[in-house]
N, CA and C of each residue as an Amber inpcrd file, in Angstrom:
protein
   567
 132.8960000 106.6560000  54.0250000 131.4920000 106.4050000  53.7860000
 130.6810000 107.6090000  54.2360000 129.7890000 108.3120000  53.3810000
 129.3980000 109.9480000  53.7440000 127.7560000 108.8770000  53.8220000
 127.1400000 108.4340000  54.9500000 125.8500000 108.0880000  55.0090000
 124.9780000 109.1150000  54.6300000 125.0700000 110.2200000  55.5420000
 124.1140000 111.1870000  55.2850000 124.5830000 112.2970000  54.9930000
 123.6800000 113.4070000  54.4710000 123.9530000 114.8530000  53.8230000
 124.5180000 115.9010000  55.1580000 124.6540000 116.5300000  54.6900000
 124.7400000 117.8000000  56.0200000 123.2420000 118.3090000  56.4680000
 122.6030000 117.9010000  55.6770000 121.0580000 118.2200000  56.1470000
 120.2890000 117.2820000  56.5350000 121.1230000 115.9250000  56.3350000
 120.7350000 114.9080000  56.9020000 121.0540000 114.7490000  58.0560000
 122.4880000 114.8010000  58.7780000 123.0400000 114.9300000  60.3670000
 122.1110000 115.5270000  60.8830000 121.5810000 116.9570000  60.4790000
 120.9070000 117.8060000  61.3400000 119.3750000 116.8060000  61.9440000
 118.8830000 116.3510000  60.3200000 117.5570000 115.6380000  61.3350000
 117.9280000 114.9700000  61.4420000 118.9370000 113.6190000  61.5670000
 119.2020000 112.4350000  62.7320000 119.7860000 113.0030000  64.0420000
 119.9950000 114.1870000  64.1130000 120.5180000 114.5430000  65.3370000
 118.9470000 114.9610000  66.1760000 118.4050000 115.5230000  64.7920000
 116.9910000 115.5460000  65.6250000 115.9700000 114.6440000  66.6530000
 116.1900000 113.4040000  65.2000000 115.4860000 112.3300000  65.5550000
 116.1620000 112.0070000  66.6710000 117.4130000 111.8640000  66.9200000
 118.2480000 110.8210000  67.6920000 117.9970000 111.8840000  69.4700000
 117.8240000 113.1810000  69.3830000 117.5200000 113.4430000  70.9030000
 116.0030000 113.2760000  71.1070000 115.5430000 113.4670000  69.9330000
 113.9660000 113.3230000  70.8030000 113.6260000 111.4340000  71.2590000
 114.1840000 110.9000000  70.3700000 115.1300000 109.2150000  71.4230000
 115.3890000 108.9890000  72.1720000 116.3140000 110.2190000  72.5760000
 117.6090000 110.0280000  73.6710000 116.3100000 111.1490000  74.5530000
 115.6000000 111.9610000  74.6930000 114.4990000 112.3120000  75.4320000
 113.4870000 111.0620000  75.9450000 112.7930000 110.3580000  75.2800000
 112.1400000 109.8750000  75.3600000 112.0750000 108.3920000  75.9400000
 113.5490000 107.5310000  75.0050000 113.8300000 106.2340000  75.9980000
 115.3580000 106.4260000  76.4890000 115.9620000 107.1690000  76.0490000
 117.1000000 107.2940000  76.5450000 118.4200000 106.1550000  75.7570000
 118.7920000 105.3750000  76.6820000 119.9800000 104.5130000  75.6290000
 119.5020000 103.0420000  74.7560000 118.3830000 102.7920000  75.4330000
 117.1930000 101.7640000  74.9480000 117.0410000 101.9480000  73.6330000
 116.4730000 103.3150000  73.5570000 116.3170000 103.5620000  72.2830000
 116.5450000 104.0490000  71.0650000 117.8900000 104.8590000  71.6100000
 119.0980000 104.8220000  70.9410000 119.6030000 103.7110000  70.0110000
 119.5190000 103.1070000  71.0800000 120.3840000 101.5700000  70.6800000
 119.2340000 100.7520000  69.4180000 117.6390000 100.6210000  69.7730000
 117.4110000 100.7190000  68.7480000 117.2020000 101.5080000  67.6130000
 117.3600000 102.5590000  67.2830000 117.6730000 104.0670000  66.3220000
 118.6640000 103.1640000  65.6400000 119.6910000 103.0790000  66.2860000
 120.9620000 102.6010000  65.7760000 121.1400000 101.3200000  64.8640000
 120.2960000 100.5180000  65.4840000 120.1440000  99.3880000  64.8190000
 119.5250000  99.3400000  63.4810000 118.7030000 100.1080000  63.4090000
 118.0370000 100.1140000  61.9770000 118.8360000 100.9420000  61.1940000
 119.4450000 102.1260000  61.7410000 120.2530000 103.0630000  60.6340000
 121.2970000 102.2450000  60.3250000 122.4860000 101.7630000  61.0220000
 123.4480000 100.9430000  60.8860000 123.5360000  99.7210000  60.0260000
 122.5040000  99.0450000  60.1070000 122.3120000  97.4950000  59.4470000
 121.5380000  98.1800000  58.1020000 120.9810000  99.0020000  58.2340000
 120.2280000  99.7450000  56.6800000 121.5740000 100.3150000  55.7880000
 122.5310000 100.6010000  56.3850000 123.5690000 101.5070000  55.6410000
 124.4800000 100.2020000  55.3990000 124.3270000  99.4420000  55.8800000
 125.5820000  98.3900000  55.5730000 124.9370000  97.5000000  54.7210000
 123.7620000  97.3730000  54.4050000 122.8470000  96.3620000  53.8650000
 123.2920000  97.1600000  52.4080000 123.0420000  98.5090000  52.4150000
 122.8810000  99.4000000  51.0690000 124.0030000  99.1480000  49.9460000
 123.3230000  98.6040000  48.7130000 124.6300000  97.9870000  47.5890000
 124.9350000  99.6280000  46.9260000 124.0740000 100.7030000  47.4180000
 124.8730000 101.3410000  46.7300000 125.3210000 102.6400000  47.7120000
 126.4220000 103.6490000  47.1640000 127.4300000 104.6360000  48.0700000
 126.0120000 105.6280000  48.2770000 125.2580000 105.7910000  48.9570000
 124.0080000 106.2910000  48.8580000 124.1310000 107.4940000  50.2900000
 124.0160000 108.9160000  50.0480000 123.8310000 109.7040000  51.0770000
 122.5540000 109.7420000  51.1080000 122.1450000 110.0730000  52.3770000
 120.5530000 110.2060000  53.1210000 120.3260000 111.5060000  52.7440000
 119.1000000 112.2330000  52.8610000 119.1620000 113.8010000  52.9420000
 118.3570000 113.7920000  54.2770000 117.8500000 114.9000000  54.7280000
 116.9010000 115.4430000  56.0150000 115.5090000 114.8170000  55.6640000
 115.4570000 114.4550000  54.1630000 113.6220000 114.1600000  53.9640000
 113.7730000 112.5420000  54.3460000 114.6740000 111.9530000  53.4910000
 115.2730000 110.9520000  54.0330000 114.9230000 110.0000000  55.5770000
 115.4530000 110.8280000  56.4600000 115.5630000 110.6270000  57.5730000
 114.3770000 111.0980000  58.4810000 113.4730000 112.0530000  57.9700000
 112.3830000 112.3670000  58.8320000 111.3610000 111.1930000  58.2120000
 111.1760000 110.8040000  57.1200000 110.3190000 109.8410000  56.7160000
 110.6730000 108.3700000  56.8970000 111.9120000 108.0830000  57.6220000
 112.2900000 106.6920000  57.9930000 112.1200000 107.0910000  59.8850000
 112.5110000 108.0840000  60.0850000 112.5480000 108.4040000  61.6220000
 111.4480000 109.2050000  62.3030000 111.1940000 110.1730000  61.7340000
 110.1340000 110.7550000  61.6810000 109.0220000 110.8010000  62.9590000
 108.1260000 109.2060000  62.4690000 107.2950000 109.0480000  63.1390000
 107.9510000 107.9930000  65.0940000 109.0950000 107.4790000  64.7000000
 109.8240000 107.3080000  65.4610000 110.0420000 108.2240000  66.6130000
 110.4810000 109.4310000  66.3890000 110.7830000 110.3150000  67.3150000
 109.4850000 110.9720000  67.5920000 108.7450000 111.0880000  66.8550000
 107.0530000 111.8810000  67.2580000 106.3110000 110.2480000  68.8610000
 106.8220000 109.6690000  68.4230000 106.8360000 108.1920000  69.3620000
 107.5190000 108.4890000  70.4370000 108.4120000 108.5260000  70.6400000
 109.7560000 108.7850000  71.7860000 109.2510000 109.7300000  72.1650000
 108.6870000 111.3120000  71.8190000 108.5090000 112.2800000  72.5760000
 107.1990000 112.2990000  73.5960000 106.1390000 111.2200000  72.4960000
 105.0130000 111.0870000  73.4210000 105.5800000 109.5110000  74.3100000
 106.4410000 109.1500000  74.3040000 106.5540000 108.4350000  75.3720000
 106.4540000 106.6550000  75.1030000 105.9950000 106.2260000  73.9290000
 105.2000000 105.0550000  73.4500000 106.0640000 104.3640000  73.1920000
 106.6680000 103.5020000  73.4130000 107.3480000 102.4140000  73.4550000
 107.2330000 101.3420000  71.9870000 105.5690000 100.9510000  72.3390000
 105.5150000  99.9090000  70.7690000 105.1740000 100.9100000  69.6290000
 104.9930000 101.9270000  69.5990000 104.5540000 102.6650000  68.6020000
 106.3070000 103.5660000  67.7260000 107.0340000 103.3970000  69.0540000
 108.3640000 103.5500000  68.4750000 109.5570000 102.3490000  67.8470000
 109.1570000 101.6560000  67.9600000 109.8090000 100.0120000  67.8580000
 108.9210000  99.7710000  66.2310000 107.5820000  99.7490000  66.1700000
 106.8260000  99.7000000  65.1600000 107.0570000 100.4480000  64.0760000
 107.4980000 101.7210000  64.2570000 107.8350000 102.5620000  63.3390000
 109.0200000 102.4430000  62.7420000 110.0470000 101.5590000  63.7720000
 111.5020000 101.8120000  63.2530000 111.6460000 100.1700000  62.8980000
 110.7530000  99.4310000  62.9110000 110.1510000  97.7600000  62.4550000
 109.6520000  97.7950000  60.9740000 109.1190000  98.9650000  60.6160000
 108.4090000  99.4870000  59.3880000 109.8700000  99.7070000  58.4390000
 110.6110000 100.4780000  59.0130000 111.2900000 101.1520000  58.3390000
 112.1760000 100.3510000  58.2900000 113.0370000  99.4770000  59.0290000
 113.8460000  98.5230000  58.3990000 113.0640000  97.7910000  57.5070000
 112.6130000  97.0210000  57.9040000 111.7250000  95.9830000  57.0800000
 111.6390000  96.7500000  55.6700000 111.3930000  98.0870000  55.2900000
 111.3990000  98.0910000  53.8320000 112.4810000  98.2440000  53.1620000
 113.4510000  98.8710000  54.4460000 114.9580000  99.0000000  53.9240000
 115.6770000  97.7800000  53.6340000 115.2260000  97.1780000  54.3380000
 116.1130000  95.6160000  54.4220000 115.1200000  94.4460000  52.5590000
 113.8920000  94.8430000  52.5900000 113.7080000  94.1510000  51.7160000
 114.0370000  94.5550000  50.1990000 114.0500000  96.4290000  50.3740000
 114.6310000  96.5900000  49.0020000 116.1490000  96.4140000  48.8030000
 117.1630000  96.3100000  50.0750000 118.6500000  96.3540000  49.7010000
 118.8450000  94.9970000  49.5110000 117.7720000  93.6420000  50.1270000
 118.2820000  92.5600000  49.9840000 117.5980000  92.0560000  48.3220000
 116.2630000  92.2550000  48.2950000 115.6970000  92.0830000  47.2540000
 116.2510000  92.4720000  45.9880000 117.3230000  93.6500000  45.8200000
 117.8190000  93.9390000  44.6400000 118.9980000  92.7890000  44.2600000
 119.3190000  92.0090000  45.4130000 120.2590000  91.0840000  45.2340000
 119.6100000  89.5870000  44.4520000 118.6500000  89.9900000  44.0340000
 117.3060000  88.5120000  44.0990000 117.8410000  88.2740000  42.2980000
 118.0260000  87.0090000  42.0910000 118.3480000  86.5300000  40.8170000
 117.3120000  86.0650000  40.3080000 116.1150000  86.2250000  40.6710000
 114.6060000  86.2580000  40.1680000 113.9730000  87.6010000  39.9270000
 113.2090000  87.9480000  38.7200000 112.6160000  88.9910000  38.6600000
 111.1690000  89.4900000  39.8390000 110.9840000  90.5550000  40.0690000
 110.5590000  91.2630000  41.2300000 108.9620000  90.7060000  40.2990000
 107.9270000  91.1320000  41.1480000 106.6660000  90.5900000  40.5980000
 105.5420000  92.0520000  41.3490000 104.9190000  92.6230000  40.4640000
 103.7660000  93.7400000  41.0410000 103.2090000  93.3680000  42.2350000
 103.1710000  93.7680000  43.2120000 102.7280000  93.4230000  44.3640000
 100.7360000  93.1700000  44.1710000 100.2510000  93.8740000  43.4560000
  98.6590000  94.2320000  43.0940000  98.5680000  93.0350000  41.8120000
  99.3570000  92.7520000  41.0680000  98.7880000  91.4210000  40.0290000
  99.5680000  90.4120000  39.7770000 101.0370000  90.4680000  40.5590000
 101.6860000  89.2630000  40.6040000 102.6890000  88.9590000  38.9860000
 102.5010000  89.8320000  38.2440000 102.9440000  90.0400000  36.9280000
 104.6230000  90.5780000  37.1470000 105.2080000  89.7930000  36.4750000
 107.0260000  90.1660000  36.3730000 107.1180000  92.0100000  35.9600000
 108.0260000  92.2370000  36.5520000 108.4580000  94.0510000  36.5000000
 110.0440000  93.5940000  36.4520000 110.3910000  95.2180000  35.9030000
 111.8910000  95.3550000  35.5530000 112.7190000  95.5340000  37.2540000
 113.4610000  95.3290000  37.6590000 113.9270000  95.7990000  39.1050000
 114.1550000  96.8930000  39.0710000 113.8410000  97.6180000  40.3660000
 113.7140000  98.9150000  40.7750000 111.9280000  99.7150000  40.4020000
 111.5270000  98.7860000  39.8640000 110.1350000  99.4450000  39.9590000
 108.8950000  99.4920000  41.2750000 108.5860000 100.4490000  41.3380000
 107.7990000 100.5450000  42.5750000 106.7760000  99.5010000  43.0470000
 106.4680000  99.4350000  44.2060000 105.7300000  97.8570000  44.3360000
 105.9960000  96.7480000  43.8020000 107.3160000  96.5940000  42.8330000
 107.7280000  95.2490000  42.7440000 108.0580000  94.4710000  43.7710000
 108.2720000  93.1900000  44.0510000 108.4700000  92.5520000  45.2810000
 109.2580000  91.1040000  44.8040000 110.4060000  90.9050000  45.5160000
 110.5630000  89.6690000  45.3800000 110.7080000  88.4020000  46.2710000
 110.2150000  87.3960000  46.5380000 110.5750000  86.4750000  47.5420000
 111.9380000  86.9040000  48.3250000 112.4090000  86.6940000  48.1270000
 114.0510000  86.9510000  48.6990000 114.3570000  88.6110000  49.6990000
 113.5810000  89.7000000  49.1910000 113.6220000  90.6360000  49.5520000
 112.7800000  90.5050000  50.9040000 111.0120000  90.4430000  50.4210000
 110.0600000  90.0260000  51.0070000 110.3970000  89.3320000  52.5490000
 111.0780000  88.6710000  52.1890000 112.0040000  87.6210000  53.2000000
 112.7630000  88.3090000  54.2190000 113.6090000  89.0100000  53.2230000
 114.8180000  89.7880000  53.8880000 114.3480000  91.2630000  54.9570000
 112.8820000  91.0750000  54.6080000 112.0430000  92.3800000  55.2540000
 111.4220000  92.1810000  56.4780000 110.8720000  90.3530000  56.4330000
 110.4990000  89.8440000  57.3080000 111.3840000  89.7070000  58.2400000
 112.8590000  89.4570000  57.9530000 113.4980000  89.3400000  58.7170000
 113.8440000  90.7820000  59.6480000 114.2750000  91.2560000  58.7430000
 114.3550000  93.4490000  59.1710000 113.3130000  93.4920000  60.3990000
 112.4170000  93.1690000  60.0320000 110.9600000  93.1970000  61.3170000
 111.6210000  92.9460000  62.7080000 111.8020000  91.5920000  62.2780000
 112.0510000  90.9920000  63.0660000 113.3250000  90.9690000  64.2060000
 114.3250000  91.4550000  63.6390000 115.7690000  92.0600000  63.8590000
 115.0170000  92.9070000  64.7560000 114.8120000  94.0940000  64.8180000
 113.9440000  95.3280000  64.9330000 113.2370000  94.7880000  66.7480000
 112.2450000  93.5750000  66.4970000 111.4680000  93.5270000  67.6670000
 112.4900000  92.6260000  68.3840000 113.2400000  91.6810000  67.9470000
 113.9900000  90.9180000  68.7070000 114.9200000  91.9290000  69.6890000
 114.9890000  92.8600000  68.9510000 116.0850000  93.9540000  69.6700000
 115.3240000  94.3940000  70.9300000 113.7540000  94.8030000  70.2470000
 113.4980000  95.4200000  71.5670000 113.0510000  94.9460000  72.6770000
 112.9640000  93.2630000  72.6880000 112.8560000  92.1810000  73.2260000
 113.6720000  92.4190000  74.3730000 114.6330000  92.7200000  73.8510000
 116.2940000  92.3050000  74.8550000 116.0950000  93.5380000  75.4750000
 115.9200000  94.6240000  74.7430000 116.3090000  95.6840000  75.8970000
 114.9850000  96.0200000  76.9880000 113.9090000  94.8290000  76.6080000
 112.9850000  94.9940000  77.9190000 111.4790000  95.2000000  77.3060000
 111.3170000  95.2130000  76.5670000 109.9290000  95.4650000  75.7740000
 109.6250000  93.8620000  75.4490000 107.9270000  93.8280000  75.6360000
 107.1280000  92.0510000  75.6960000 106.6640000  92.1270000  74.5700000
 106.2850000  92.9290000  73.4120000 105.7280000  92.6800000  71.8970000
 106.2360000  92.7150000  71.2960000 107.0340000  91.7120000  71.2080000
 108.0580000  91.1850000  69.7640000 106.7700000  91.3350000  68.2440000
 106.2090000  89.9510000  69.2450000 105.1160000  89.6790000  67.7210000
 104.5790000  90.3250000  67.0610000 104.6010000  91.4110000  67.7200000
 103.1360000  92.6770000  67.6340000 104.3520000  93.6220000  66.7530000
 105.3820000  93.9410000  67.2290000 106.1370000  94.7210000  66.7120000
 106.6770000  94.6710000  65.3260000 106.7920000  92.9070000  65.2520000
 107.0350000  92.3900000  63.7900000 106.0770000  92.5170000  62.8810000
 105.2460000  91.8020000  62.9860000 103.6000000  91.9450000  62.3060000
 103.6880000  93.4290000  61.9050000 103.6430000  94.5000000  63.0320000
 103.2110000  96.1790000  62.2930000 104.5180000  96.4140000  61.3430000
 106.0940000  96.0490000  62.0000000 106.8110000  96.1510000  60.3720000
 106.6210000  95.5720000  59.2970000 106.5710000  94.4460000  59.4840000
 105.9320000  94.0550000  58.0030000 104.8600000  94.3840000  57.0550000
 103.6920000  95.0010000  58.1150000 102.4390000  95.5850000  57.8160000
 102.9240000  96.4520000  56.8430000 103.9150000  97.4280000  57.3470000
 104.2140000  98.8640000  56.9230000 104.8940000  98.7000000  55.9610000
 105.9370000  97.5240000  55.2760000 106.3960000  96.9010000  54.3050000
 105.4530000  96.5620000  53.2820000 104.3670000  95.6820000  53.8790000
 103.9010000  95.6990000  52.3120000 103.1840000  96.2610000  52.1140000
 102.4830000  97.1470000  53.0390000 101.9030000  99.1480000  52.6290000
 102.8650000  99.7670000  52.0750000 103.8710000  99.5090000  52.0740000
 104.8990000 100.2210000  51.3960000 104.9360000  99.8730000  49.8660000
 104.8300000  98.7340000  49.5350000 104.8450000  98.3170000  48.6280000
 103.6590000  98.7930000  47.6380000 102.5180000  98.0840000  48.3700000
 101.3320000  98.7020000  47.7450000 101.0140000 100.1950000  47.3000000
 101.5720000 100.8440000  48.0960000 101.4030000 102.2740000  47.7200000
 102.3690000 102.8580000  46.1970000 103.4410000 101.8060000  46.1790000
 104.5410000 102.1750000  45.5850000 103.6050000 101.4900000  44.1960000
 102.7630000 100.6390000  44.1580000 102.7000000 100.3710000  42.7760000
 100.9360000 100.9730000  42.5840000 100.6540000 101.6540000  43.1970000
  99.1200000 102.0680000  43.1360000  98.9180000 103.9200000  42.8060000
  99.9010000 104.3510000  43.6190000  99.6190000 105.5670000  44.0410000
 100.9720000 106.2690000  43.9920000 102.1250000 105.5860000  44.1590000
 103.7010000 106.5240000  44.0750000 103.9990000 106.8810000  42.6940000
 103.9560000 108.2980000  42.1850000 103.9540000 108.4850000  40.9790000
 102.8530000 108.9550000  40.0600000 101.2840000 108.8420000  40.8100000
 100.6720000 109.1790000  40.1420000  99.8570000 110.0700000  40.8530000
 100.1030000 110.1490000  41.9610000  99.6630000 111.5930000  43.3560000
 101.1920000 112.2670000  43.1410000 100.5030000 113.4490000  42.7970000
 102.2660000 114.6430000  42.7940000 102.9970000 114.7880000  43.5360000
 102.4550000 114.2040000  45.2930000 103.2380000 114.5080000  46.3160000
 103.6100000 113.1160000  47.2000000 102.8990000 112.1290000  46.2570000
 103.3670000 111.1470000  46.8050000 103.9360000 110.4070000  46.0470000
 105.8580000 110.6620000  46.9480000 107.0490000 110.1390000  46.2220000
 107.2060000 109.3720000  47.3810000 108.3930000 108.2530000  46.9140000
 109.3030000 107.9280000  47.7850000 108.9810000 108.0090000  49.5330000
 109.5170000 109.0510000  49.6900000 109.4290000 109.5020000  51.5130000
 108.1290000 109.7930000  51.5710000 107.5420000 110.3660000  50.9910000
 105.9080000 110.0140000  51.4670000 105.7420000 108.4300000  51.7290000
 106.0890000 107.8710000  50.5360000 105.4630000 106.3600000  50.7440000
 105.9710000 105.9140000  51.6950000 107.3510000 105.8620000  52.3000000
 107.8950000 105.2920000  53.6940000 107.8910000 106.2590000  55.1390000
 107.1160000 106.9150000  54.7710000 106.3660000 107.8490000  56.0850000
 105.2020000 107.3640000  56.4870000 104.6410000 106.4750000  54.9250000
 103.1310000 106.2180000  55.7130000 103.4640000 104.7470000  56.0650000
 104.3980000 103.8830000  55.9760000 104.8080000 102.7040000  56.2490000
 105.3190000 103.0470000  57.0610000 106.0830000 103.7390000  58.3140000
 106.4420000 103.8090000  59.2410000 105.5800000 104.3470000  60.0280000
 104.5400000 105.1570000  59.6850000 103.1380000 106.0000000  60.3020000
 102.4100000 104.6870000  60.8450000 102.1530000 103.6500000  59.4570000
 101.5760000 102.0170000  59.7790000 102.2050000 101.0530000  60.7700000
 103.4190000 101.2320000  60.8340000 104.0480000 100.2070000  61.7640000
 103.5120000 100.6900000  63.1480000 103.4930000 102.3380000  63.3340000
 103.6410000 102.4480000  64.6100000 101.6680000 102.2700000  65.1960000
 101.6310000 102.9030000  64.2920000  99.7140000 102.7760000  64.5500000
  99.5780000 101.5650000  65.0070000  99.8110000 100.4460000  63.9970000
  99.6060000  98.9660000  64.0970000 100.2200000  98.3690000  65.8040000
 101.1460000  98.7720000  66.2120000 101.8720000  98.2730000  67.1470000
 101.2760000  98.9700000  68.0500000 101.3430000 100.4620000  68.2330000
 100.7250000 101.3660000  69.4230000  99.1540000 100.4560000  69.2930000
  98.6650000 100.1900000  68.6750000  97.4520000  99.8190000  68.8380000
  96.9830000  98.2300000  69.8460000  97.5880000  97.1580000  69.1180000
  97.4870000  95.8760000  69.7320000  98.8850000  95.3610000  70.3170000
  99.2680000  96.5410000  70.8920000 100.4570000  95.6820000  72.0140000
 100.0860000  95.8030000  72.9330000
């Protein structure tokens, strides 16, 4: 299983010390949790690249270095949560629906959404804060809420704006959903 590129190792090695700087095995352990359960969730043989990984981790480790606890949990709450709703959601035997008018889309289209995914994102959140529950952190709720936030900002962006701004692809759109989780969480935890 080749998860990531050779230019991908380099920034998870990035992400993963300014982690291992910042909470040390705490937060490692959650790093881990979202990359791990995201790669095993994934229906398809899918390598990461470096853009990849700075726009799912990114704001994560910019978190860890300043020290922030819910703003790093939030970010990596964001980022499962969309990972988890598009790998589960593609499994959805119902068609995906525009997130902005509720109208049926083909699967794989941007801002489509389906119950089942949606679900499977809520849960991702939730995975995410329950984790950081255990290893000693008190804003579960807060932590879930900003992943999900950043999920269906994710979404929204994907059917409003991904594709029709030149630079906002993909990893833009789950940079600013992980940018949202952590804002949201650094903010009211």
């Amino acid at each position: 299983m080749k998860w990531l590129s050779r230019r991908g190792w380099a920034a998870a090695l990035a992400v993963g010390l300014a982690t291992i700087y910042g909470f040390g095995w705490r937060g490692v352990t959650l790093l881990l949790a979202f990359f791990v359960s995201s790669s095993l969730l994934s229906t398809k043989a899918t390598t990461r690249t470096e853009r990849q990984v700075i726009a799912n981790g990114g704001v994560a480790a910019l978190a860890a270095l300043a020290v922030n606890w819910a703003a790093f949990a939030g970010a990596l709450a964001a980022a499962t949560a969309d990972t988890w709703a598009t790998e589960i959601g593609s499994r959805s035997p119902a068609s995906p629906r525009l997130i902005t008018s509720g109208r049926p889309v083909p699967a794989g289209t941007d801002g489509g959404m389906t119950l089942l995914g949606t679900t499977g994102g809520i849960v991702g959140a939730g995975f995410i804060a329950g984790l950081a529950s255990v290893l000693g952190y008190r804003g579960a709720l807060v932590v879930a809420a900003a992943g999900t936030a950043g999920m269906l900002l994710d979404s929204l962006l994907g059917a409003t704006l991904q594709g029709r701004v030149r630079w906002l692809d993909n990893d833009a759109v789950n940079l600013a959903a992980t940018l949202t989780g952590a804002a949201l969480a650094g903010l009211f935890a």
